[in-house]
N, C-alpha and C positions, 0 to 999 in steps of 0.2 A: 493544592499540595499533593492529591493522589496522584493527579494526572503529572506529576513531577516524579513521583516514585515510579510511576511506571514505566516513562519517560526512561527510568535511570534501569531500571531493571532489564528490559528491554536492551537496553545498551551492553549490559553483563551478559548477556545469552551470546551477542555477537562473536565471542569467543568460539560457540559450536559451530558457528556458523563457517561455511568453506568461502565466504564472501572476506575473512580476516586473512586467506592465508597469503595472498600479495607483498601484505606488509610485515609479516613474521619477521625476515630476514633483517630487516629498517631495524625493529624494536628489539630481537636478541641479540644482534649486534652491540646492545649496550648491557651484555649483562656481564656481570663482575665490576661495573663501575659505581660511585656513591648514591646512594640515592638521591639526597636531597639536591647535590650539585650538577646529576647528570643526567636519569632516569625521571624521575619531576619535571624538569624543566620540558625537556621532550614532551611526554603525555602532555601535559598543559601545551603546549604547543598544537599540536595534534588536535587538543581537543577546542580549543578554540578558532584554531582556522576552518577546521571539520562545521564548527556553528556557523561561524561565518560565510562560508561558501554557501552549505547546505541553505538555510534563509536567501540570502541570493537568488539559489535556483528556484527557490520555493515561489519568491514573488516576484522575480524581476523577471527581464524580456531576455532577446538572445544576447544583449552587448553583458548580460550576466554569466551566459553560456560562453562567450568567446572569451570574455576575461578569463576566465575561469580554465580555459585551454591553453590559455598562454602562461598563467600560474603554474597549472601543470608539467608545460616545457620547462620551465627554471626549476620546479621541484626535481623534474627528470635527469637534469643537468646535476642538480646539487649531490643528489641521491648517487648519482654514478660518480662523481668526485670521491665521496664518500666512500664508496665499494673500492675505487681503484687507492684511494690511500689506505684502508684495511690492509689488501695486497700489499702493496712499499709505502711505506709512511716515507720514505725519498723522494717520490714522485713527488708530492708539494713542492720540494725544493727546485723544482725544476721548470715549475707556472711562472710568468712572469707576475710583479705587480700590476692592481691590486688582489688577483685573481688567487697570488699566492700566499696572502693573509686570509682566505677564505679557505683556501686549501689547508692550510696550517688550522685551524680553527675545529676544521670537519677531522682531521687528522690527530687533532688533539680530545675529539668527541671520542676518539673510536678507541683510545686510550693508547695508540702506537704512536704515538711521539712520547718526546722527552718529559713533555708538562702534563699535567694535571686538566683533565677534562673541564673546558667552563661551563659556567651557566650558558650563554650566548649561545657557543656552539649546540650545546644540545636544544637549545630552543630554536635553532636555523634548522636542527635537524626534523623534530617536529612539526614544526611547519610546512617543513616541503611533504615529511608523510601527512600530514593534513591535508594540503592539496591530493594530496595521488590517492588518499581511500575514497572507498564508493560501496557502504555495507547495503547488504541486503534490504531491501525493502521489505519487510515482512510487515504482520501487521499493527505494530505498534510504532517504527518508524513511518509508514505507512499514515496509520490516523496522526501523526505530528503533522507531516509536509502537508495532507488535506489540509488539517485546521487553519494552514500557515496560508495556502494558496485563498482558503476562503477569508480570511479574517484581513487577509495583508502582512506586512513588516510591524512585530509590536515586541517588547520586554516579554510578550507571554512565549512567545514561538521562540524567541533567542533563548530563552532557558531553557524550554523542553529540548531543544537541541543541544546546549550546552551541558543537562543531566544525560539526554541520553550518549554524548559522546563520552560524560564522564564516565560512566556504564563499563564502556566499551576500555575505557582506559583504566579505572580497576582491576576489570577482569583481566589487563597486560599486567599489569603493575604484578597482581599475584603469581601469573605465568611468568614473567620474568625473575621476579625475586625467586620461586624453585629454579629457572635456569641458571640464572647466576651463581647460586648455591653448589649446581653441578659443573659448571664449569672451572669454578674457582675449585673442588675438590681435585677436577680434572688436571690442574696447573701444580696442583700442589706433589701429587700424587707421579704423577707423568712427565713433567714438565716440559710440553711442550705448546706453552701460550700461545705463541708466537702463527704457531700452524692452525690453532683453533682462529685465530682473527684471521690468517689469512682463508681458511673458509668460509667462514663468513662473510668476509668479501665479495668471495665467487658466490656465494648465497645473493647478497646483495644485488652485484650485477645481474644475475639472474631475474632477479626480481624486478630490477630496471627492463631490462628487454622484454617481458612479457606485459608490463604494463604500456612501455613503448608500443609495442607493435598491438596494443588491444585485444591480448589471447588473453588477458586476466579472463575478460567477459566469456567469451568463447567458451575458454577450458572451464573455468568452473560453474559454467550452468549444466555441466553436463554432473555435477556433483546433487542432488537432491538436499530443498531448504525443508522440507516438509517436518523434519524433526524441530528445529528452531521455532520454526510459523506454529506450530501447536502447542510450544512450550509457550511462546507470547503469546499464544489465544488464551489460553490458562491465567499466566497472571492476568489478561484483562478480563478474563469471566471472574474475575475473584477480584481485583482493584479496579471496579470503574472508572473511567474519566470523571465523573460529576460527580462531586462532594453532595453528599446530603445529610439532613440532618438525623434521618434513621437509618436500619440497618438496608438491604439491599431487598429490594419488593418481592424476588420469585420466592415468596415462601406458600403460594400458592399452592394447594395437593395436587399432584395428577392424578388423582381419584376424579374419573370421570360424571361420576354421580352426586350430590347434595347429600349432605349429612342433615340427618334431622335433629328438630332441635325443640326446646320447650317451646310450643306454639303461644304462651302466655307472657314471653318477651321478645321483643324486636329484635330480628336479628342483630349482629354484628361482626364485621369481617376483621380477621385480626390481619388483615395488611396493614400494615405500619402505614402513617402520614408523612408522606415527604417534605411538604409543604405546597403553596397554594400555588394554582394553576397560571401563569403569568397570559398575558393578554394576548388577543389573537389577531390586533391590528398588526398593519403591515403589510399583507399580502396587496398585490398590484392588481390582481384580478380575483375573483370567488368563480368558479363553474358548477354548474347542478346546484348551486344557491344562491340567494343573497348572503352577503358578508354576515358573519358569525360572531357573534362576542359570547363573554367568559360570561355576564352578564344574564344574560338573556337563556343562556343554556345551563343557568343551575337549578337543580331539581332534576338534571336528565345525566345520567352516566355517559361518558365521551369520551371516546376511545380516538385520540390524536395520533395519526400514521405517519411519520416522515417517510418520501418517495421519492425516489426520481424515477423516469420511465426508461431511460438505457440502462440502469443497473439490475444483472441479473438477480442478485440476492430480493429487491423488492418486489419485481416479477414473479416471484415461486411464492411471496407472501399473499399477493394479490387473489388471489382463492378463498385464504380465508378468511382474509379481512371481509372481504364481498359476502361471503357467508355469513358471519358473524353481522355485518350490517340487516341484511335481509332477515336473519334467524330472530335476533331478540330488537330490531324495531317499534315494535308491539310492546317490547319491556320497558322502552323506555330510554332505549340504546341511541347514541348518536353516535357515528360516525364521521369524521373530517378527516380527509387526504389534505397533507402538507407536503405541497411538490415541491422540490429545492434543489435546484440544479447544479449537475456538476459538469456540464460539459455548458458553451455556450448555446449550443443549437436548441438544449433544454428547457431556453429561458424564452423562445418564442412562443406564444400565444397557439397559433395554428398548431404546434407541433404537439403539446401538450392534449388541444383538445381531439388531437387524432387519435393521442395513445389513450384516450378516458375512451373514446370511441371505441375503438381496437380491442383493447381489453373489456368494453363494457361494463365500464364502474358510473353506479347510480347515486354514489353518495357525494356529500359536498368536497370539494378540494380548493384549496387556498393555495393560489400563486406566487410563491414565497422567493420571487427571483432576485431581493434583495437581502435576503434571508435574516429579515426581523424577526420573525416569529422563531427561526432556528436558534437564530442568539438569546433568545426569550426565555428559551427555553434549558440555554447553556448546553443543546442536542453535539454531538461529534459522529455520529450513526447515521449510515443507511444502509436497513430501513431501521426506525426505531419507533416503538410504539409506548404510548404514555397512556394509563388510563386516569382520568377524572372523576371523583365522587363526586355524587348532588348535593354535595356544600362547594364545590371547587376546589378540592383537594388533591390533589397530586398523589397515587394510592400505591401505585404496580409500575413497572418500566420494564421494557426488554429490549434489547439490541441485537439487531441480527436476525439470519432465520431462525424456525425451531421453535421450541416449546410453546406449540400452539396449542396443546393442553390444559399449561399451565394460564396462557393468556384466556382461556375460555371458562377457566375455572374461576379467575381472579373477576370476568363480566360478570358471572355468573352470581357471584360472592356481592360485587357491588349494587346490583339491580335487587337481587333480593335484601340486602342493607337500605335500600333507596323505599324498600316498598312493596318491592314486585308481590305476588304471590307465583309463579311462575312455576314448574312443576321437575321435577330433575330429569333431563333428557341428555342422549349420547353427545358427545361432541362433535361438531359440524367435520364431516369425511368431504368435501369439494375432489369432484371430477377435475384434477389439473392434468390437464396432456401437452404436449409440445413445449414449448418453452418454461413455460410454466410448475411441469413435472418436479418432483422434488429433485434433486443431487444426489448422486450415485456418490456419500461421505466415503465409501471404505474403498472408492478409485484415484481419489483426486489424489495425482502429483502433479497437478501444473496449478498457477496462482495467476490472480487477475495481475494483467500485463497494458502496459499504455506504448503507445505508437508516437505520441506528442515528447519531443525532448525535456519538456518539464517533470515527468517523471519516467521516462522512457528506462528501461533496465533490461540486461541479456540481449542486446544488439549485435548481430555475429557478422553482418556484413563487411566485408575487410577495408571497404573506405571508410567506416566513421561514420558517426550520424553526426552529419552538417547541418545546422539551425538555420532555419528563413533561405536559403537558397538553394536552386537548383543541381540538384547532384544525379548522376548515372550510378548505381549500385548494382551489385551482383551479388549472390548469395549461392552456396554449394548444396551443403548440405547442414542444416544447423544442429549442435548439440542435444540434446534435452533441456525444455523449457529456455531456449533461444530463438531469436525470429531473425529473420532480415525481409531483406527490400531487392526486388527488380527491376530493372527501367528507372525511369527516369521521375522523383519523387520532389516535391519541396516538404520538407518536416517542420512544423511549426511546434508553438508551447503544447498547443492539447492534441494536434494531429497531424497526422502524413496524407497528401494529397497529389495525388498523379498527373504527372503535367502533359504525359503521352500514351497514345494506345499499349496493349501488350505487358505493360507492367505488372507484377502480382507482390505477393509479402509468404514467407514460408515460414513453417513454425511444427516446432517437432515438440508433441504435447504426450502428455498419460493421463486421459480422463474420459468421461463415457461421451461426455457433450462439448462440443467448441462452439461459442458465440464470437461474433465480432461486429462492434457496434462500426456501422459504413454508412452513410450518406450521399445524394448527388451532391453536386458542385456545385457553384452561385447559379447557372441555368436552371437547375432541379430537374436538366434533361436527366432518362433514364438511363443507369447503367449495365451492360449487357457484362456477367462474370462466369467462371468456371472453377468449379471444384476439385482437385486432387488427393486421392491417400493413398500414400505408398506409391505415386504416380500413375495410381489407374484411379476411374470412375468410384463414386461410393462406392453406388450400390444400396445392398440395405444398410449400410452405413448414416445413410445421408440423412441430413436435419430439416426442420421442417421447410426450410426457408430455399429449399433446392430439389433438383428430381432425382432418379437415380442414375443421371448421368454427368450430374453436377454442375447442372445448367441453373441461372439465380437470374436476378435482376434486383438492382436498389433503384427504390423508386421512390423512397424515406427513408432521413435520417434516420433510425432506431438499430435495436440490436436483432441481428438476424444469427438464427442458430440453422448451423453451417454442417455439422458431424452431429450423429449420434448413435454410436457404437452398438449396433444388434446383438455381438456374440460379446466373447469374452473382451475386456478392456486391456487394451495392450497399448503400450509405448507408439503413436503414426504421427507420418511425416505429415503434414498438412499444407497444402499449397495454394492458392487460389489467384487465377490470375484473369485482368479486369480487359476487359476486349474493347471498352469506352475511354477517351481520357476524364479527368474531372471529378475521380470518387475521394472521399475523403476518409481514412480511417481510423477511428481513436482507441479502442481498448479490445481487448481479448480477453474474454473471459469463459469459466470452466463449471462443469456442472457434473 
């Protein structure tokens, strides 16, 4: 039930968002008509083909994509009928049949004909704007489509999508009833109706040509989501996804020190009980252990980490989780990494035990590439950390980076509940350099970005991202927080891969750090790339993973960090272009 209010909350912000303003003209176009017969029908429309598509795209393959392209052309069609009868409510009469009871229908939605708006019509009308939105993926639409892609097609994912488009259709619903309000004053006062719908019209068709030719995307990434994404970060730092039965865990102090207490009773932490630690079979593989049970490890406090190794948020964690294993072992401390993959190349064996290598983590991890142990846990997070009291208790939870104070207090709290005698010491400081490094929070304008049509967003290339085949793309110069493609690419559900020499991907960011998770090809020959900012050399710009002349190579799948900004943090172009064919690349992400 939260993760449904959130779901729906999330959808009501989409209003601020510059991702609504495509379809404004569609939806005030109905204002001064009835609600229940003409406005109603619409939104429900809207909001149900919006669920329907969305799930589509979330689990299905390209023949979901290309459906979904073709939905689009009829909506485009319908939507421009629309606008040119606003203009002459005569033009209908002039379609031939059957073409021109459908005209008559859209022209009776717009309220310029003779009849009374139906229901029908305004529900044809919603649904063509259902096909044609595509809101921001921030991150609460964001954690929906993941849960949808990991879980599959189910009643859970059709709701959260059908709350969160409800969301989005409240917050019309209000904004239209004030418009209506002012325009029906306007008619009354002025009188001139007549010229209000015929702008609206021009509104309309407007609105049709820029979705037509895909400058929706274009123009408005050049608009910053940064105020919407922080308003859903909030609700979800305040309504978790995971229902529990107490209140929310971080009530831990960031009081770095131990409070002392009567040495003549046992301690006790007042972290509330979640409830009990669900089991830890499932994983495919255990590494740095034998396999782990709930069982077998009570009596010992266990600190459970959900990971994946391309996600940079987990990689900035990785410090002090490492720390914290190493620090209080001796206390009593168990540590288990739960690697859970979000991209496919994740889910091999070799690849995983490179990045336990790489990063050099000595504690156990569970190979979760079936993701039992995720669902076990009812997790929606990465990273997310659970701790376990020595009864099996489920104590503390955090998602995300950050308040690794509070997670060191809450260890702290539980080993000395378990027993420890341990003595109050500063909180673990971990040396993180290079990728690792924390996030430069007060630069980030650019958000994690995917390359794979499955969740692919801000695509500024002027051909169109083509699913599963071969295409030639170009790209100019992109907006802020837009990317495109060069040369010759095939884009699949999770990635775009280069089918010919000389290719690159450009991406015009505001942040101190750019990652971008790249791979070889089925060969795993190397690949030879080059770095751009502002179309010269870094310099001391450059990230770890290249020189200062912006020379790289992938040699492994993983996330290679690409830029990281010496001086001041300014708005750069970023370009990288691949001198091998056969690289493969999935996400972009900011620090």
């Amino acid at each position: 039930m939260t993760l449904l209010i959130i779901a729906y909350l999330g959808g009501v912000l989409t209003i601020l968002s510059p991702c609504i303003l495509p379809i404004l003209p569609f939806v005030f176009a109905r204002a001064g008509q009835p609600f229940v017969k003409s406005t109603l029908p619409m939104l429900a429309g809207m909001t149900a083909t919006f669920a329907l598509v969305a799930t589509l795209a979330a689990v299905g393959g390209s023949w979901a994509i290309r459906a979904n392209e073709y939905g689009r052309l009829a909506a485009i069609v319908l939507i421009a009928l629309f606008g040119v009868s606003l203009l002459s409510p005569r033009f209908a009469s002039t379609l031939a049949r059957p073409i021109v009871d459908l005209g008559n229908n859209l022209v009776n939605a717009s309220g310029g004909g003779r009849t009374a708006p139906t229901v029908r019509s305004a529900l044809i009308l919603g649904v063509a704007t259902g096909l044609l939105w595509t809101p921001c993926a921030g991150p609460i639409l964001g954690l929906v489509l993941t849960g949808a892609a990991l879980q599959g097609a189910n009643l859970e994912t059709s709701f959260l999508l059908v709350a969160y488009a409800a969301g989005a259709a409240t917050s019309l619903a209000v904004a239209l009833s004030a418009g209506g309000k002012i325009f029906a004053a306007m008619k009354r006062s002025l009188g001139f109706g007549d010229r209000i719908r015929q702008v609206l019209g021009a509104a309309v068709l407007a609105g049709v040509a820029i979705i037509a030719l895909g400058l929706d995307t274009s123009l408005l990434s050049r608009l910053s989501y940064a105020s919407t994404a922080s308003l859903e970060q909030a609700v979800l730092d305040r309504l978790h996804a995971k229902e529990l039965a107490a209140a929310p865990s971080e009530v831990a102090s960031n009081d770095a020190t131990l409070v002392a207490v009567d040495a003549k009773k046992p301690f006790r932490s007042d972290l509330p009980v979640e409830g009990y630690a669900p089991s830890l079979d499932g994983a495919v593989e255990w590494l740095n252990s034998k396999p782990l049970t709930t069982a077998e490890l009570r009596g010992k406090v266990v600190l459970v980490d959900f990971w994946t190794y391309s996600c940079i948020n987990c990689i900035r964690t990785i410090p002090y989780t490492k720390a914290w294993a190493e620090k209080y072992s001796d206390q009593g401390l168990v540590v288990i990494g739960v690697h859970a993959p979000e991209f496919a190349f994740e889910k091999k064996i070799d690849n995983v035990k490179s990045a336990i290598s790489d990063f050099k983590i000595g504690y156990p991890v569970a190979v979760d590439n079936d993701y039992k142990i995720w669902r076990a846990f009812e997790n929606s997070y990465w990273p997310a950390a659970y701790l376990i009291d020595a009864k099996g208790q489920i104590r503390y939870h955090h998602f995300g980076e950050g308040n690794y104070g509070r997670t060191e207090k809450a260890i702290q709290d539980l080993l000395r509940e378990a027993g420890s005698q341990m003595t109050a010491t500063a909180p673990a400081v971990p040396n993180a350099e290079g990728v690792e490094a924390a996030p430069d929070l007060g630069n980030i304008r650019s958000g994690e970005t995917y390359l794979g049509y499955g969740q692919a967003a801000n695509f500024a290339s002027p051909e169109g991202l083509q699913a599963d085949t071969p295409q030639n793309y170009s790209i100019a110069e992109p907006g802020l927080n837009a990317w495109g493609l060069s040369g010759t690419w095939t884009v699949g559900k999770d990635q775009a891969t280069l089918d010919q020499p000389g290719g690159g991907i450009a991406y015009r960011f505001s942040a101190r750090d750019l990652h971008l998770v790249l791979g070889p090809g089925a060969d795993a020959k190397p690949i030879r790339f080059q770095v751009s900012i502002d179309g010269r050399p870094p310099g001391s710009d450059h990230g770890s993973d290249i020189d200062a002349d912006g020379n790289g190579t992938v040699a492994a799948t993983r996330l290679y960090q690409l830029v990281r900004q010496s001086g001041t943090v300014a708005a750069r172009n970023f370009e990288i272009r691949f001198l091998d064919p056969g690289v493969q690349a999935y996400a972009f992400t900011f620090g």
